[in-house]
C-alpha positions in Angstrom: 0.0 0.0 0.0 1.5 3.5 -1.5 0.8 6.1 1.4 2.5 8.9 -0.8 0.0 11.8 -1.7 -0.1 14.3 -4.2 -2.7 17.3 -4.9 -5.5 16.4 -7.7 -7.6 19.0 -9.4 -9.4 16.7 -11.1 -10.2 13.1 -12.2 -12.5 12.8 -15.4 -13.9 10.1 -16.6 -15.1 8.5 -20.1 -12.4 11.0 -21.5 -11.9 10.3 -25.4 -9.3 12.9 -26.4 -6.4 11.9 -24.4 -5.3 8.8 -25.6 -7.1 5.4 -27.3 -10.6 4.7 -25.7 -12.2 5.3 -22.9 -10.0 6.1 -20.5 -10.2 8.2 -16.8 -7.8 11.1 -16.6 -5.9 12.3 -13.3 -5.2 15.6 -13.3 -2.2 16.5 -10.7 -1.7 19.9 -9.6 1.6 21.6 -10.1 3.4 22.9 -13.2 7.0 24.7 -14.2 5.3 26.2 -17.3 3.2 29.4 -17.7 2.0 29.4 -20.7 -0.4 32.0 -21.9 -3.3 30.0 -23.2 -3.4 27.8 -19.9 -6.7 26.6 -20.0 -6.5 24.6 -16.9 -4.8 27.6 -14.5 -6.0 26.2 -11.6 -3.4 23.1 -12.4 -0.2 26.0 -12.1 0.1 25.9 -8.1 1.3 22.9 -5.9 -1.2 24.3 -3.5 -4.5 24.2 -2.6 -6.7 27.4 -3.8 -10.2 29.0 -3.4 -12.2 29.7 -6.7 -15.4 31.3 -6.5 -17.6 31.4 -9.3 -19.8 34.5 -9.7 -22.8 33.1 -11.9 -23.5 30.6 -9.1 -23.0 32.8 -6.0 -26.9 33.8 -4.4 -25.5 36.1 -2.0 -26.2 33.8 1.1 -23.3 35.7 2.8 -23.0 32.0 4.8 -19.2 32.3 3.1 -18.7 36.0 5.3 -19.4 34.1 8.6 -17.9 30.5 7.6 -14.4 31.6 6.8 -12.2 31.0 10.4 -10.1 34.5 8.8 -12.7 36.6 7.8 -11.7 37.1 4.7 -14.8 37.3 2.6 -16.2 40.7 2.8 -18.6 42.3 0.4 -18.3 45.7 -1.7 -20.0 48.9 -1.2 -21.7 47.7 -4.3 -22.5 44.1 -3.4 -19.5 42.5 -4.5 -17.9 39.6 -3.4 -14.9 40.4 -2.1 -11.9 37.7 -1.2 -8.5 39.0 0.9 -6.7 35.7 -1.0 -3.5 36.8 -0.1 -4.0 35.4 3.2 -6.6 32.9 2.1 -4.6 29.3 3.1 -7.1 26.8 1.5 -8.7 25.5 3.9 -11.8 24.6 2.3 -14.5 25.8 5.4 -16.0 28.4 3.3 -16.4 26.1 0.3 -17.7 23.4 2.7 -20.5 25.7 3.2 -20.8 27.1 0.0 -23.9 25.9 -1.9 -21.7 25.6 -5.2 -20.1 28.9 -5.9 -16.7 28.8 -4.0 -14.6 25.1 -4.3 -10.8 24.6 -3.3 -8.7 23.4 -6.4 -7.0 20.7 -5.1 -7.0 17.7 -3.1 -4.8 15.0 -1.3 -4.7 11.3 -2.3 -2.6 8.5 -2.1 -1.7 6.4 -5.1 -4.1 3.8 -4.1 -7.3 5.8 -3.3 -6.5 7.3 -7.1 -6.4 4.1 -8.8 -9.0 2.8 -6.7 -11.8 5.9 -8.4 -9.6 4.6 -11.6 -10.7 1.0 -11.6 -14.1 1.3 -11.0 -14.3 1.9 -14.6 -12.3 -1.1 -16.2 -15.2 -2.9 -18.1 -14.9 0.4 -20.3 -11.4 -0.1 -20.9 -11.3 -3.7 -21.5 -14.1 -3.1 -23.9 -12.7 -0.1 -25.3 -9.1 -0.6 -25.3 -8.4 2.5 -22.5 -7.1 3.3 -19.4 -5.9 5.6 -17.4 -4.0 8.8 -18.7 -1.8 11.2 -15.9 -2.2 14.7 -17.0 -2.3 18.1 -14.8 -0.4 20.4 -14.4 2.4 18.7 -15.1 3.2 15.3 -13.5 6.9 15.0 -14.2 6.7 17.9 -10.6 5.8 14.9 -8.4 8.4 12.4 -10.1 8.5 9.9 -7.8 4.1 10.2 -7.4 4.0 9.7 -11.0 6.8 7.1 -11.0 4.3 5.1 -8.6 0.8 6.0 -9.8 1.9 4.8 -13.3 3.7 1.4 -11.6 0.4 0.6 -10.0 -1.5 1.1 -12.6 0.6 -1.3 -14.8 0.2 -3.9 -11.7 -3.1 -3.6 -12.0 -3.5 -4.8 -16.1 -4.3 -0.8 -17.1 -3.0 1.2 -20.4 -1.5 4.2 -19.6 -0.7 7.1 -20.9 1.1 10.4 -19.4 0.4 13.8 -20.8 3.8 16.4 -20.3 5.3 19.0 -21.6 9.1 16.9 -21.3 10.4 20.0 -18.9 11.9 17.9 -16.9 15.0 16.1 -15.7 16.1 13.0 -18.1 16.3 10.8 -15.5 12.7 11.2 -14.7 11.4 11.0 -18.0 13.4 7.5 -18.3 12.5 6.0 -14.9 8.6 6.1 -16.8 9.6 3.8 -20.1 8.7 0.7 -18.7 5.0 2.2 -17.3 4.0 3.9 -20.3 2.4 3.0 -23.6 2.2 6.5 -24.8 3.5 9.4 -24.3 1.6 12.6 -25.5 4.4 15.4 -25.7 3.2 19.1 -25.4 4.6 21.2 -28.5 4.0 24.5 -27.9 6.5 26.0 -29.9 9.7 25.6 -32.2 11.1 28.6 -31.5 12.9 28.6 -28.4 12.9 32.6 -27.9 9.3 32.9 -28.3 8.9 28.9 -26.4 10.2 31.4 -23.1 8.1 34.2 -23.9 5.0 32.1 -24.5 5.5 29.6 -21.4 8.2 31.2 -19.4 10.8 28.5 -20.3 13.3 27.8 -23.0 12.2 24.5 -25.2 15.9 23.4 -25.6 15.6 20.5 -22.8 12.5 19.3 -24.2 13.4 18.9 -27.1 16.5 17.0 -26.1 14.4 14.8 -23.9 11.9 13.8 -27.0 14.5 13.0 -29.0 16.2 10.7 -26.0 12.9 8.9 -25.5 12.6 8.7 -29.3 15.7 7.2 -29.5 14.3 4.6 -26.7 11.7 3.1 -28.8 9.0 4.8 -26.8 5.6 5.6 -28.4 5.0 9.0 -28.9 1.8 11.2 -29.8 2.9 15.1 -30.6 0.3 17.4 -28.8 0.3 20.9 -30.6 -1.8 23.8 -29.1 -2.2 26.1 -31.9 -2.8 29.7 -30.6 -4.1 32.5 -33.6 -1.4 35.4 -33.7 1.3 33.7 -31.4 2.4 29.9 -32.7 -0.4 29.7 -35.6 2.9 30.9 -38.4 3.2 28.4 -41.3 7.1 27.9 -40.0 6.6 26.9 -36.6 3.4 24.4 -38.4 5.9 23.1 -40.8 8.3 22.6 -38.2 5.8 20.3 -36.3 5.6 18.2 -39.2 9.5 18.0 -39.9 9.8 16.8 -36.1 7.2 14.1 -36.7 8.9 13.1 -39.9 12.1 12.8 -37.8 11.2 10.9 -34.8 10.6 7.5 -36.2 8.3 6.6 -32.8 5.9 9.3 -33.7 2.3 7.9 -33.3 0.5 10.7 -35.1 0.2 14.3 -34.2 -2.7 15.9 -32.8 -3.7 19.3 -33.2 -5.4 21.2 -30.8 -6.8 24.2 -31.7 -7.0 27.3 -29.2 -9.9 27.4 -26.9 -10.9 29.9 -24.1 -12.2 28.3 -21.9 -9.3 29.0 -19.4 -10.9 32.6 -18.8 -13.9 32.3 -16.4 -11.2 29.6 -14.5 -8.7 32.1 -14.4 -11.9 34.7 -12.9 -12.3 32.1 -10.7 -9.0 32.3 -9.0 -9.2 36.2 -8.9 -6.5 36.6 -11.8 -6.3 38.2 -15.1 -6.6 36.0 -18.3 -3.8 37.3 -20.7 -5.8 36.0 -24.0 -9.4 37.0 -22.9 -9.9 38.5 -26.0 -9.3 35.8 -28.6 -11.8 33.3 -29.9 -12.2 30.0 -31.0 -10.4 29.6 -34.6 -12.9 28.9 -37.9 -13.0 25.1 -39.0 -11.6 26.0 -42.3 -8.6 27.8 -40.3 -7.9 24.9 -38.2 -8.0 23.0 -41.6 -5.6 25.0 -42.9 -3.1 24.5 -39.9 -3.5 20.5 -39.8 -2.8 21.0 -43.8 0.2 23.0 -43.2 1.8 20.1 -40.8 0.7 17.0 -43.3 2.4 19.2 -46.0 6.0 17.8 -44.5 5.3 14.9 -42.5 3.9 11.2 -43.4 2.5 10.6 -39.9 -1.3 11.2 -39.5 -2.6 14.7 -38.2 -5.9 15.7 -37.0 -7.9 17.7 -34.6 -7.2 16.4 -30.6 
């Protein structure tokens, strides 16, 4: 019995997108990247945190006396005000909350996560899935990854782990044997605009898909495609040259922007830097996934 925990934001299930079949997805909390179009940005902390969602609140005030700190107050015009500076995720206020405030994040053990995992297995067997570790990014909590993947092989499951391969070699390695796929993020080619994107320099992932290339591993490409930042037809061609190169590349899988990162991002009491883009046209996400298939014999498609 694994007694190591790790914060989860999120386990879906019957998930169709994020590897083959049905599968359940873990979503683990905690992530070196910042990258602009985050559309999970409750994943970024290791920590616990309050969200409060406005369109649910019904001004109960039960949140202004719950709160052990007294730090929900409300405006001179009825707003709901939260000191979250000194908010430490404690949960009493969402406890109370009829459905407006929740705390991103929760502890669990390896066990008690592939126990909520196996409750679905007829789906996998039937549908050739299993369980996919996403967040965030998992390769934070190595050694919880390391074991959560381990168990899950132990207990007859496909897996598949979701990362954007900023991590330590080592790490990355240590996962071979408990993987079947590996979806790698590709945010961008360039490495000057990979740091002003995401806040990091893609040199060391790039080295590290290349090493597990080089290991045999299977390998899915995951390309958010963002309109006016990585949408130019030479970072697009330079997905498709990478897939051509890496002989273990499954397919890639292109994922056009979304924004539904905004009202999450509200939710947490921040700013969403793209709040003002849109979802892309069909016939421009056409155009992209035409742009890649232009230089690359591996299949490409929408995520």
């Amino acid at each position: 019995m694994s007694t190591q925990k790790e914060l989860v934001f999120d386990i879906q299930k019957f998930s169709i997108n994020d590897g083959p079949g049905i599968r359940t997805n873990v979503f683990l909390k905690g992530c070196m990247l910042r990258c602009l179009w985050c559309h999970n940005p409750e994943s970024n902390e290791p920590f616990p945190q309050l969200m409060f969602h406005s369109n649910k609140c019904i001004g109960c005030g039960t949140c202004l006396t719950s709160c052990p700190n007294g730090l929900h107050t409300m405006g001179a015009e009825g707003e709901h005000l939260i000191d979250r500076e000194h908010c430490v995720g404690c949960g009493t206020c969402a406890g109370q909350c009829i459905g407006a405030l929740e705390i991103a994040g929760k502890e669990m053990t390896v066990d008690e996560i592939l126990k909520e995992v196996m409750k679905d297995k007829v789906f996998y067997d039937n549908s050739g899935g299993g369980m996919t570790v996403s967040g965030g990014e998992p390769l934070m909590h190595p050694s919880f990854t390391l074991a959560l993947l381990k168990g899950a092989k132990e207990l007859g499951l496909h897996t598949c782990i979701e990362t954007c391969g900023y991590a330590s070699w080592e790490h990355i390695h240590a996962l071979i044997p408990y993987v079947d796929i590996f979806l790698w993020d590709v945010k961008e080619t360039d490495s000057a605009l990979h740091k002003q994107y995401t806040g990091v320099e893609n040199g060391l992932i790039l080295d590290n898909l290349r090493k597990l290339n080089r290991e045999g591993a299977s390998i899915v490409l995951r390309c958010p495609i963002i309109p006016g930042y990585n949408d130019r037809t030479e970072h697009l061609k330079a997905i498709g040259a990478l897939a051509e190169e890496l002989e273990h590349v499954l397919k890639v899988d292109v994922e056009p922007y979304h924004p539904l990162g905004k009202s999450k991002s509200e939710g947490l009491g921040k700013a969403y830097p793209l709040a003002d883009l849109t979802f892309p046209e069909d016939t421009t996400v056409s155009g992209w996934i035409d742009c890649i298939a232009s230089v690359t014999s591996k299949p490409v498609g929408k995520a």
